[in-house]
Every structure is written in C-alpha cells, then in structure tokens.
C-alpha positions as CSV (number, residue, x, y, z in Angstrom):
1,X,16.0,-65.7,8.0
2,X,14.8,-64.3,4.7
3,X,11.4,-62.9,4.4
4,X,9.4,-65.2,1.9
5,X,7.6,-63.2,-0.7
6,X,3.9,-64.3,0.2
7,X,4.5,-62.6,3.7
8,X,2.5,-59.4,4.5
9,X,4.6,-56.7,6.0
10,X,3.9,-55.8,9.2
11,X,0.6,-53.2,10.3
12,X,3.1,-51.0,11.7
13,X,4.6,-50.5,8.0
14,X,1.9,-50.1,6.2
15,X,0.2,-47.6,8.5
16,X,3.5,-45.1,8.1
17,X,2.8,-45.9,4.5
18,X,-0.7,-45.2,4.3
19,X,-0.6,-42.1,6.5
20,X,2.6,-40.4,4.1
21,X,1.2,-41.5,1.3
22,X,-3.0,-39.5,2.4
23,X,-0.7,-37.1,3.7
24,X,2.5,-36.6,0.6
25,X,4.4,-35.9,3.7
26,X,6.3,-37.9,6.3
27,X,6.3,-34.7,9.0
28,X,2.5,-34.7,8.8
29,X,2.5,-38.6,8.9
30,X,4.6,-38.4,11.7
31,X,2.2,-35.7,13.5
32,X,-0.6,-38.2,13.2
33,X,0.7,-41.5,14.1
34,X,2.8,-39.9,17.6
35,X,5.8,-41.1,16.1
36,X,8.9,-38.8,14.5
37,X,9.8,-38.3,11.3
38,X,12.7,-39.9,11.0
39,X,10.5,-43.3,12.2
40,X,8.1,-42.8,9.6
41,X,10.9,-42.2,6.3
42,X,12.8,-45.6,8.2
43,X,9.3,-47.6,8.1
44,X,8.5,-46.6,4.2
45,X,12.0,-47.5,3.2
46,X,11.8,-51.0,5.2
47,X,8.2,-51.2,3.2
48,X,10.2,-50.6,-0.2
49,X,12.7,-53.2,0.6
50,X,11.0,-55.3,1.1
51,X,8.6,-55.0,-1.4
52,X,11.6,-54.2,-3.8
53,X,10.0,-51.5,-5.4
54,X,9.9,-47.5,-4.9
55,X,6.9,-46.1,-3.3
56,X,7.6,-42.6,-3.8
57,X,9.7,-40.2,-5.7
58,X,11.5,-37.7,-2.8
59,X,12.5,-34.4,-4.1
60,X,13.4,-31.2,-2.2
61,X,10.4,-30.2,0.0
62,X,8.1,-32.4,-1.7
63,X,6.9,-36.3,-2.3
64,X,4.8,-37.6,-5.1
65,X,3.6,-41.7,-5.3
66,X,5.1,-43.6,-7.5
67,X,2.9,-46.4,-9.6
68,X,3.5,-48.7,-7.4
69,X,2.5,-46.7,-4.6
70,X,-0.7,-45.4,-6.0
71,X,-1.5,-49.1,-6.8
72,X,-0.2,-50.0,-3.0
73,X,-2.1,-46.6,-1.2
74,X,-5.3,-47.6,-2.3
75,X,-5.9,-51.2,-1.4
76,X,-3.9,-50.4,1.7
77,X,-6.1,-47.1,2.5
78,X,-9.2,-49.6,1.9
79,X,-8.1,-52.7,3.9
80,X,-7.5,-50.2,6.9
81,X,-10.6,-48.9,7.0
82,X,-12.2,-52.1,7.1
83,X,-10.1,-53.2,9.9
84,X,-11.0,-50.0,12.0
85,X,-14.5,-50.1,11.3
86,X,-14.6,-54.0,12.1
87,X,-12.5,-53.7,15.3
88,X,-14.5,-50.1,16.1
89,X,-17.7,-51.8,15.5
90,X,-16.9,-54.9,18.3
91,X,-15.4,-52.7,20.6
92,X,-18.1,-50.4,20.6
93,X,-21.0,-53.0,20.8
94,X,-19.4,-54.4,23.9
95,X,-18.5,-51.5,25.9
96,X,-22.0,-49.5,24.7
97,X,-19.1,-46.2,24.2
98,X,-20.6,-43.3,21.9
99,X,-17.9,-41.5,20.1
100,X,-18.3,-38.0,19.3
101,X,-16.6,-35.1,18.0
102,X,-17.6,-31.3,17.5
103,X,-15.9,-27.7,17.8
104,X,-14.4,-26.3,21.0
105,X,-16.5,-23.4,21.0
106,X,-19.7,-25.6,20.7
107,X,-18.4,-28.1,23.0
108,X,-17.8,-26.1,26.3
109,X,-20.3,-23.3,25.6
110,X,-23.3,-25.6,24.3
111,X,-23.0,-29.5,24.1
112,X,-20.8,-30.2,27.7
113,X,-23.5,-28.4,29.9
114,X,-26.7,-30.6,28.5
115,X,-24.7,-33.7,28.6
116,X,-25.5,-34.5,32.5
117,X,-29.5,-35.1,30.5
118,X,-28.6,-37.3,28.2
119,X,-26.7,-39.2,30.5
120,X,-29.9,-39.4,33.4
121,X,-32.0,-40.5,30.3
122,X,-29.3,-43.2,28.7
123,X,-27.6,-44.1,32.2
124,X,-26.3,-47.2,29.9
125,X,-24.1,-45.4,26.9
126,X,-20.8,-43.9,27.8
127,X,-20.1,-40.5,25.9
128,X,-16.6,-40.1,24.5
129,X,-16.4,-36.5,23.3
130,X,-13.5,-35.3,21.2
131,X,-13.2,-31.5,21.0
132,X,-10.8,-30.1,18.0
133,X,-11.9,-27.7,15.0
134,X,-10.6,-30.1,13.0
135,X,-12.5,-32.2,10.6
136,X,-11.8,-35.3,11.3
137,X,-12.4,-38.5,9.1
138,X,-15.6,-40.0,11.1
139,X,-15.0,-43.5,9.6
140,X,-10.8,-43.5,10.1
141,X,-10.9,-42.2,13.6
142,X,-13.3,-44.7,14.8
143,X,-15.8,-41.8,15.2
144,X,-19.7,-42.4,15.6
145,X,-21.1,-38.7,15.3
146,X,-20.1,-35.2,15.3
147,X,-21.5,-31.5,14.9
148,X,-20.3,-29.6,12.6
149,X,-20.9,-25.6,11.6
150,X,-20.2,-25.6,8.4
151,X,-22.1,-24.9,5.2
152,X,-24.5,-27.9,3.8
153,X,-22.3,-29.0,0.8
154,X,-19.7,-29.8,2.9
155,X,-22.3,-31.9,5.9
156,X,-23.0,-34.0,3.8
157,X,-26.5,-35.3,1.7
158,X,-27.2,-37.4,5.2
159,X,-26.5,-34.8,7.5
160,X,-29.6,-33.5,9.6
161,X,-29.5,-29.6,10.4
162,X,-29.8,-28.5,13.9
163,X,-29.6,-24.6,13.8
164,X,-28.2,-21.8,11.8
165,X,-26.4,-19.2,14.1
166,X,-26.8,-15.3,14.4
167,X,-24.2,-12.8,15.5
168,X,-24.5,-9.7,18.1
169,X,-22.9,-7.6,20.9
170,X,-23.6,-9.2,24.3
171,X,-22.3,-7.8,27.7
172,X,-22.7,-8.3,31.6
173,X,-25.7,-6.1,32.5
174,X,-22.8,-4.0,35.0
175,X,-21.9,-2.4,31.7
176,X,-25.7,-1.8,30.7
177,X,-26.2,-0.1,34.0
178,X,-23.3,2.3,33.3
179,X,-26.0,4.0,30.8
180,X,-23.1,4.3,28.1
181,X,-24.3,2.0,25.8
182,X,-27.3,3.2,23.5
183,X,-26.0,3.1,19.9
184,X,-23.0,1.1,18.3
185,X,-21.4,4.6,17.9
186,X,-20.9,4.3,21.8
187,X,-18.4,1.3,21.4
188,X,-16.1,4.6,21.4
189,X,-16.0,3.9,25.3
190,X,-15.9,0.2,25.7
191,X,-13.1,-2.6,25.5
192,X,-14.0,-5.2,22.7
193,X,-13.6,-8.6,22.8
194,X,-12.0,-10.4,19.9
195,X,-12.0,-13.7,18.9
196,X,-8.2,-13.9,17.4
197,X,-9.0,-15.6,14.1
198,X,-5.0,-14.8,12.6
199,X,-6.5,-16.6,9.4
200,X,-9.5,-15.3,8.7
201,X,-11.7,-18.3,9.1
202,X,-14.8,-17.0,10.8
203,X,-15.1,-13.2,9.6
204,X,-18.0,-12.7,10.8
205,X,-16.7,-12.6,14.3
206,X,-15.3,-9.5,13.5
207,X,-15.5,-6.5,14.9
208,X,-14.5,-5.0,12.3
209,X,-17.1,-6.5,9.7
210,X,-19.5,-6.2,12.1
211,X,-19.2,-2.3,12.8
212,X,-19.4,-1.9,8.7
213,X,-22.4,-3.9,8.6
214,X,-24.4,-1.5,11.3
215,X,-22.8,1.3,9.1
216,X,-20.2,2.5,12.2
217,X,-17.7,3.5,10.1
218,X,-14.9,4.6,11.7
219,X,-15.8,4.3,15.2
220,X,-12.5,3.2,17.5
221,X,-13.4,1.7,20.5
222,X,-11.8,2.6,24.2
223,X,-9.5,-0.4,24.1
224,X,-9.3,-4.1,22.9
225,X,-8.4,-7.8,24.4
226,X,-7.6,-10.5,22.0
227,X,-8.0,-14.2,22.7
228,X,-7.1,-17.7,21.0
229,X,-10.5,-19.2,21.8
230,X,-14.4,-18.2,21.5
231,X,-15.2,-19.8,24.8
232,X,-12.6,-17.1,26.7
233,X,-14.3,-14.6,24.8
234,X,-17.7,-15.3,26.7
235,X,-16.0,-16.1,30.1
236,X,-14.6,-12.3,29.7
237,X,-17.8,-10.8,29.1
238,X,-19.6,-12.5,31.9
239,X,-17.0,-11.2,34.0
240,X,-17.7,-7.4,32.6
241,X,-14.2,-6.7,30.8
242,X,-15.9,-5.9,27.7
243,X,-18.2,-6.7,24.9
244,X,-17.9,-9.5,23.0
245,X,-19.8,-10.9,19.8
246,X,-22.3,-13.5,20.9
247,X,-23.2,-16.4,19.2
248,X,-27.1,-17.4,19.1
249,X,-27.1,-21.0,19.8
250,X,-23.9,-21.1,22.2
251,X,-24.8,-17.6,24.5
252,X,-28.5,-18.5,24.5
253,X,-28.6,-19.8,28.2
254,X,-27.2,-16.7,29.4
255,X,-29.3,-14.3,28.2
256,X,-31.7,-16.5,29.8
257,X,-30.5,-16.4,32.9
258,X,-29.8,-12.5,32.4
259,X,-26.3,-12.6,32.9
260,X,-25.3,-11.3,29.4
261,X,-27.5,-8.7,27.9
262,X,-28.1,-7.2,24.4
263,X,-27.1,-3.5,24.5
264,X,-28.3,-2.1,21.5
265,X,-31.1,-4.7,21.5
266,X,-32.5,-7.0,18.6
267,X,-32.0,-4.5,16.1
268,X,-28.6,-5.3,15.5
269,X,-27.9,-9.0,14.5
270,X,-26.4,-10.6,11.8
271,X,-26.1,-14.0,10.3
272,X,-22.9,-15.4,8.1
273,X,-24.2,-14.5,4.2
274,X,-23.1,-18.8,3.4
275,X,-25.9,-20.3,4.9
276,X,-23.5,-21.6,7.6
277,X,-25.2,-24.2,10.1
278,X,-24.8,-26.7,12.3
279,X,-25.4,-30.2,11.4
280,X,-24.8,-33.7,12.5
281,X,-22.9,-35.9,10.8
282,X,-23.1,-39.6,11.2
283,X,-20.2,-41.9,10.3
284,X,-21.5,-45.0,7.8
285,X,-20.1,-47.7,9.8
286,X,-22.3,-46.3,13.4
287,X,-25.6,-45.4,11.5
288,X,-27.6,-48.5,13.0
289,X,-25.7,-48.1,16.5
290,X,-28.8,-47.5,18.4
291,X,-26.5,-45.0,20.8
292,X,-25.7,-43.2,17.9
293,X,-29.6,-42.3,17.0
294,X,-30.0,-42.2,20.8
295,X,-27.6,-39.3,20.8
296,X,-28.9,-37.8,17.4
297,X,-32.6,-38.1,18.5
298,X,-31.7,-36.3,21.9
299,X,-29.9,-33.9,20.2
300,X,-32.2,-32.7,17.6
301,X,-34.8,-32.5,21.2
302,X,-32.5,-30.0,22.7
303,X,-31.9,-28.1,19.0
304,X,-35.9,-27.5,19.2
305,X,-36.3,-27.1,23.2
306,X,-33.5,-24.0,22.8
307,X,-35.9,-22.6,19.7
308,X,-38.5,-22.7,22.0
C-alpha cells in the first residue's frame, strides 16, 4: 500500500529528525533519544523517502541541513514543543508533579536535605528532581524549574537570584586540634582535597588558584586525593582525610553544626571574579503552575533563612 502524499510521517521519524537536525549529528541524536545510531541514520533516510527530498548533506565527520531540511527542522522543532508543553501541561495538572532540575553538587549537599519541609508544608505536590550539570532545555524536557549557578546573562531576564557563593578551606575540627594549621603556608602538612575538574570549568575550586590568591606561592602540600564529584569532596573532609575547598551556600549547615571548621578563619575567602550565582529559572509553559511558585516561593524562604 502506497503512502498518499497528504500523510504525516510517523512521531517516531520526525523526532530522529528533529533531534539530528538541533544536534548536526546522528551519534548525539542517538544519545538523546536511547536509541543507536544506526536507528537514527535508518529513520532520517525513511523521512527522506518518503518526503522525496534530501534533508541533509553527509560528508566525512560532519552533517549540514539541506533547504529542505532547514525549512522541515523549524516547523518540526516548533510543532514538538507545542505537543510537549500541551501533553506536559495535562499531565502535570492531573497528577500535581513538580519537575525540577539543578546541579549534583547543589542537589545532595543543599536542595535534597530541605526537601522533607517543603514537602510537610505542600503534602499535595509531588517533587520530581533531576540532578545532571547539564543545562537542560526547561521547555523540551518537560521541565517546570531549575537552579542554576551560572552568571546572570546566561539565567535569564526572568530568573530570580538566590545567592552568590564564596570559596574557602574547610576541615573536620580533628585536624584543627592537631594545632598544625595556623597559616595557608601550613598546607605543607596536610592532604588536599580536589575537585577533579579535567576541563577547567570551575577554576576557582582550585587549589592551585586559590593558594596564588592568598599569595602561597609555592607551597606543596603533604599529599593530595582527587575526586569526580564536589559532594565526595565534602564527605572526605567530614571524615578528616584532608581539607577541602568549601562552598558557602552548600557547606553552610555544617559549619553550623561544627562539624567542618575554618582553619585559617574568615580571613581567607574568595568569590568567582564573574559574578557567578545561583538563580532560578522558570520554564514559560509552568510559570502560572501554582506548584511551581509554590516551590520558587519556598525556595527563595530557605535562600534568606540560610543568610540569616
């Protein structure tokens, strides 16, 4: 039976179209949708036949649109959206479920352990948190609200500022009571704590740039642990293998509760030279939601409760 030309190709298609076409690559597409690649290149050329046009121009290690598949990408990107902010909207108006998505780091060390009040205060919303340090596309993932650290260009002009953050040695107070630590210069017999940023994303976690900004030049310390996350770097300090470089809004609680301490004091604390903050970002589509300015309004409570 032959296709007849008023027919819309199938979701399916124009999804593997839509997500190569954002993306100029089917691997990437592939990565996104959970499919492979070899899925993805079969659904765009079923797409082009049956369209009977070429939707992109394949050369080696790279794929460019095509006319036609500029003129195809953006009504398709568009019509998409729609559909996932119509079918978001419905879904999420039945079932009262709050999506939200922030950084790891800011997740387990900050946001996760005040949840358990927002919930005793809106018994009736159902938080679905999304931890990556990716940005993702609030409006395509079906997303209602995230935190972001990030400088206020890229929030956003309707973005609402929590907190900036400030950077400084923290410890367990067993290493405080070893009466070693008195100047940065004494780092000489501790084990750091690094954050393993291999690209250079947040500097000023670094050791490094942090030793040259309270003029230690030079000063090699006893031994050093590196770790993929920020959160591992905490959990090691409050089990005294080292010092680590705390973050103001996300080690707050502990200092609190005494069971990280300041070595060298106040004197030595630093904040990223960008303006750098975090903010919270609303996705268009969920700025009426009344669980979504629920969980702004409660946030921006906590934000001045830790200030406090």
């Amino acid at each position: 039976m032959h296709k007849r030309a008023h027919d819309l190709p199938s979701l399916d298609l124009l999804k593997g179209f839509e997500a190569s076409a954002r993306n100029l690559s089917f691997t990437k597409a592939a990565v996104e949708l959970f499919v492979t690649q070899s899925a993805i290149s079969r659904q765009v050329k079923t797409l082009e036949d049956q369209l009977g046009v070429s939707l992109f121009r394949r050369r080696h290690r790279e794929l460019r649109l095509t006319d036609a598949g500029q003129t195809l990408y953006k009504t398709t990107g568009e019509a998409l959206r729609m559909l996932r902010d119509a079918t978001g909207r419905l879904g999420k108006s039945a079932s009262g479920v709050l999506t939200v998505t922030t950084m790891m780091s800011f997740a387990s060390l900050w946001l996760v352990p005040r949840l358990n009040d927002f919930r005793r205060l809106h018994p009736e919303i159902e938080v679905r948190l999304s931890a990556t340090n990716e940005f993702k596309d609030l409006e395509r993932e079906g997303i209602d609200l995230a935190v972001r650290y990030c400088v206020p260009k890229a929030a956003g002009s309707g973005a609402v500022r929590l907190f900036g953050e400030r950077v400084f040695p923290v410890c367990a107070p067993a290493l405080l009571r070893s009466g070693e630590l008195r100047s940065p210069q004494d780092i000489a017999r501790m084990v750091l704590l690094h954050f393993d940023d291999a690209d250079r994303r947040f500097p000023w976690l670094s050791w490094e740039v942090w030793l040259d900004l309270v003029r230690a030049h030079g000063v090699k310390p006893a031994g050093a642990l590196r770790l993929s996350h920020y959160d591992q770097v905490i959990q090691a300090a409050l089990e005294g293998q080292g010092l680590a470089l705390g973050r103001s809004p996300l080690v707050t609680r502990w200092l609190k509760d005494g069971k990280l301490v300041l070595p060298f004091g106040k004197r030595y604390m630093s904040s990223p030279a960008d303006s750098r903050a975090y903010f919270i970002v609303t996705a268009l589509g969920s700025a009426s939601r009344p669980e979504t300015a629920a969980f702004s309004g409660w946030l921006q409570g906590q934000a001045r409760a830790a200030a406090e």
